[in-house]
C-alpha positions in Angstrom: -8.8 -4.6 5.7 -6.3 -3.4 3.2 -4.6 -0.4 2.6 -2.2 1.0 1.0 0.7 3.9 -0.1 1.0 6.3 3.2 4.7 7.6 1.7 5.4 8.6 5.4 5.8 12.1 6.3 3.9 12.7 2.3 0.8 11.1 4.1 -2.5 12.6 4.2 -3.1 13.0 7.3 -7.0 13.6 7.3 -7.1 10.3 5.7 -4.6 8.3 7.7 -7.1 10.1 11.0 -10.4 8.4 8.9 -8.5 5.6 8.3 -7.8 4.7 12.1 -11.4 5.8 13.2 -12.6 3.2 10.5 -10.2 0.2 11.7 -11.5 0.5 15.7 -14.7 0.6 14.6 -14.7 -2.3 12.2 -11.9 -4.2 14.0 -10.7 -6.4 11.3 -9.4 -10.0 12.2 -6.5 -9.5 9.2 -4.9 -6.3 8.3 -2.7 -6.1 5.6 -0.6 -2.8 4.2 0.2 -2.9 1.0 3.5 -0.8 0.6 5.2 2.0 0.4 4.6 2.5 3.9 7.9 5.5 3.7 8.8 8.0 0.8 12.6 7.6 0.8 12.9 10.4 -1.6 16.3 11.3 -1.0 16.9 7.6 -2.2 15.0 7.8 -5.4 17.6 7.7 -8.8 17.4 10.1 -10.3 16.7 12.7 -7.8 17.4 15.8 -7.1 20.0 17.7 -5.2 17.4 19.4 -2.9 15.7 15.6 -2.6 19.4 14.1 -1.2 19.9 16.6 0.8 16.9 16.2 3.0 17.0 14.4 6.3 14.8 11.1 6.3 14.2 11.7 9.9 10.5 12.4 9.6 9.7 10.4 7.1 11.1 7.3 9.0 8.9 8.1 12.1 6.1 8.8 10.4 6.0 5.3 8.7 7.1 3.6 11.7 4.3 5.3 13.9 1.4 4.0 11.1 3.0 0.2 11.6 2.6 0.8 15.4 -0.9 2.1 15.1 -2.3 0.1 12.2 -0.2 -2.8 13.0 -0.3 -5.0 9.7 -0.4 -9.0 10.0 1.6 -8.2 6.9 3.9 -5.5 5.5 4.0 -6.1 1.3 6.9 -3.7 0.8 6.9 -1.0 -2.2 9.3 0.1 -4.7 9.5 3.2 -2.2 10.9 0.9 0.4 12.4 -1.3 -1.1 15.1 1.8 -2.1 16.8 1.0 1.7 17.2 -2.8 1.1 19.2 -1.2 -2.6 21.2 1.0 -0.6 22.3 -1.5 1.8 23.3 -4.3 -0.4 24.6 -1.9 -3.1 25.5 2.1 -2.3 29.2 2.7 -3.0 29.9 4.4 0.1 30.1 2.2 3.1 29.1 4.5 5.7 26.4 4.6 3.7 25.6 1.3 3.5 25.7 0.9 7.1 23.6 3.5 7.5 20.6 2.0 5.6 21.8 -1.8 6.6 20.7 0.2 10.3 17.6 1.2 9.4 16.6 -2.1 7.9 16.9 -3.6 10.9 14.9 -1.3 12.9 12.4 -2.1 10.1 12.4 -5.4 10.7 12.3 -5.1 14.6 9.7 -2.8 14.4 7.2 -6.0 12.3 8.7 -8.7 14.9 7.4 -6.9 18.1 3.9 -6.3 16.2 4.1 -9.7 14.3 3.7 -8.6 11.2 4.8 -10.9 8.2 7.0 -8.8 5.7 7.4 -9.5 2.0 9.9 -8.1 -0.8 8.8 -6.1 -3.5 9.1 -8.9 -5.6 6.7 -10.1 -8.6 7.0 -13.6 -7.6 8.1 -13.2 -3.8 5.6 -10.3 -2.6 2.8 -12.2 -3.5 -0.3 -13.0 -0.7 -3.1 -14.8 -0.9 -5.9 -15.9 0.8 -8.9 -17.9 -0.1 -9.1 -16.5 -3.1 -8.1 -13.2 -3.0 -4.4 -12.4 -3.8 -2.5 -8.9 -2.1 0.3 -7.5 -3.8 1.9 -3.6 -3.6 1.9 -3.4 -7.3 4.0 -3.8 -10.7 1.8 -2.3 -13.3 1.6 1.8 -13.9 -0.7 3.7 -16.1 -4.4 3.4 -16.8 -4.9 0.1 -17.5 -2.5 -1.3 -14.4 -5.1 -3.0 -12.5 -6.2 -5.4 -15.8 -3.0 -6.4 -15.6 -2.5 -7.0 -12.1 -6.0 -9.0 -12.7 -4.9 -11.1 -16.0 -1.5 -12.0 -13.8 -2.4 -12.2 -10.5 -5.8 -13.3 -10.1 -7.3 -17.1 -9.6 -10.5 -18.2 -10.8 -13.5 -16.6 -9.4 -10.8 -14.1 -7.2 -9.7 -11.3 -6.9 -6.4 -9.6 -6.8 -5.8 -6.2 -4.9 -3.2 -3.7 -5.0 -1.8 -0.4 -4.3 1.1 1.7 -6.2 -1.4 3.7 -8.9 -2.7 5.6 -6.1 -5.7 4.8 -8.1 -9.3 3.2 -7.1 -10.1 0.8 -10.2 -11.7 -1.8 -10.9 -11.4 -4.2 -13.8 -12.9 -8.1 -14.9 -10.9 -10.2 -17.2 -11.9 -12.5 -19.7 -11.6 -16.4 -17.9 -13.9 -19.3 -17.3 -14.6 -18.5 -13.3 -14.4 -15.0 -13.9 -11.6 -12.9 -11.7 -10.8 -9.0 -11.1 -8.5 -6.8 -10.2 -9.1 -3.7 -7.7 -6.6 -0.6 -7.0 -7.7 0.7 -3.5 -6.6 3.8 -4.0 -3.7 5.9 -1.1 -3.2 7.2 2.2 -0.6 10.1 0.4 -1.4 13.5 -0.6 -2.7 13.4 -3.7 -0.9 16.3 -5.0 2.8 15.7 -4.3 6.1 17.9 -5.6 7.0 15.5 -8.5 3.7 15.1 -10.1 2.6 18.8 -10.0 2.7 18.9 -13.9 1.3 15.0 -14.5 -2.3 14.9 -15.7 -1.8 11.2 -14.8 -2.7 12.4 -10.9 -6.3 13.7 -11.8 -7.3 9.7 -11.2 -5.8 9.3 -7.7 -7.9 8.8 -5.2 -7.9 8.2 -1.3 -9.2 5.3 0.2 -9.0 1.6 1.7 -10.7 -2.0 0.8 -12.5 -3.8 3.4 -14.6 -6.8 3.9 -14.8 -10.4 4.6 -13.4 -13.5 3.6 -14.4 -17.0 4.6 -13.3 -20.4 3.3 -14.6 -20.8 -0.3 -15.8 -16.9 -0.7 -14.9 -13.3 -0.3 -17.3 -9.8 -0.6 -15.0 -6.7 -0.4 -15.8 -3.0 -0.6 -14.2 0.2 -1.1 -13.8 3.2 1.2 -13.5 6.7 -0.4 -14.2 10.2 0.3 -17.5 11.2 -1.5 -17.9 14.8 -3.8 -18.9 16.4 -0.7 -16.4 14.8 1.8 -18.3 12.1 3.5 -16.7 8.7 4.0 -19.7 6.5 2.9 -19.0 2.8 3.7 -21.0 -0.4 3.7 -22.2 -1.8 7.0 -23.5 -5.8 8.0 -27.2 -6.0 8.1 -28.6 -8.1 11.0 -31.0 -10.6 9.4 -34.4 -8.2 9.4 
């Protein structure tokens, strides 16, 4: 089970409530999260005064509380969280430094007592793969993101899957074997602050990938909310 982009205390929380009903049901083996499990706004360059200014307190528990719930056998970190390993190798003032040095640590505590593997946000170093199919949080923006992922990313007859469009996609790419790549879509809010005036949101999506994986083979499917607001998924047929 894979999923991705909850953004903390910007989660949908409907979703993040499907999403949990969904996981004791199915009771993966593996579970993998694929980043950007906290917002860190008030970290972003760039931002605003009003986004500085706010207290992270929320948004911290809210991202912790998903880790202790969905409890990942591995945390691929985003370019959201990766913004508290910046600050504390590099933010001039040293209270401040300490500050996110702190919270780092709790972070990494917090995947130790839930053995969760963590990877950087790193094109070569937050990379995961398994029998064929390869989990990253995402380096590609923009509509054509996931064929990218796919031509990079992607063995021979696998697939890669990602997060960070906020997207669900799918795209093939042109090799002897075949491969693909497939967004899985978000566990945010769609419809955040910053992207109010970006017609680039009108192809985000909620939703998960699931499936199974064996030695030599994979089959994976999507969850999403349908027109009408049922969660439609696939389901293992007994032999009949």
């Amino acid at each position: 089970m894979f999923a991705s982009d909850l953004h903390g205390d910007n989660q949908n929380p409907k979703v993040v409530g499907k999403l949990y009903d969904f996981l004791d049901k199915f009771n993966p083996d593996i579970r993998l999260f694929g980043g950007d499990l906290f917002d860190f706004r008030a970290m972003r360059k760039g931002g605003s005064a009003m986004e500085r200014s706010e207290s992270m307190a929320g948004d911290v528990q809210a991202g912790m509380e998903f880790l202790e719930r969905f409890r990942p056998s591995v945390f691929l970190r985003g370019n959201h969280d990766e913004r508290i390993w910046d600050f504390a190798q590099h933010a001039e003032l040293g209270i401040i430094r300490d500050a996110a040095k702190e919270g780092v640590r709790d972070i990494k505590d917090k995947c130790n007592r839930i053995k969760c593997k963590m990877l950087p946000y790193d094109a070569r170093e937050g990379v995961y793969r398994l029998h064929g199919l390869t989990f990253i949080h995402g380096f590609h923006a923009g509509l054509y993101a996931t064929k990218k992922h796919a031509e990079v990313y992607a063995t021979e007859g696998g697939c890669v899957l990602h997060g960070h469009t906020h997207g669900i996609q799918r795209a093939s790419i042109t090799r002897l074997g075949g491969g693909e790549g497939r967004g899985v879509g978000c566990l945010a809010r769609l419809d955040m602050d910053y992207n109010r005036h970006q017609t680039g949101k009108l192809i985000h999506a909620n939703g998960w990938a699931y499936g199974v994986v064996w030695n030599g083979g994979h089959e994976i499917f999507q969850a999403q909310e349908s027109k009408d607001g049922r969660w439609v998924v696939a389901t293992e047929l007994e032999a009949i």
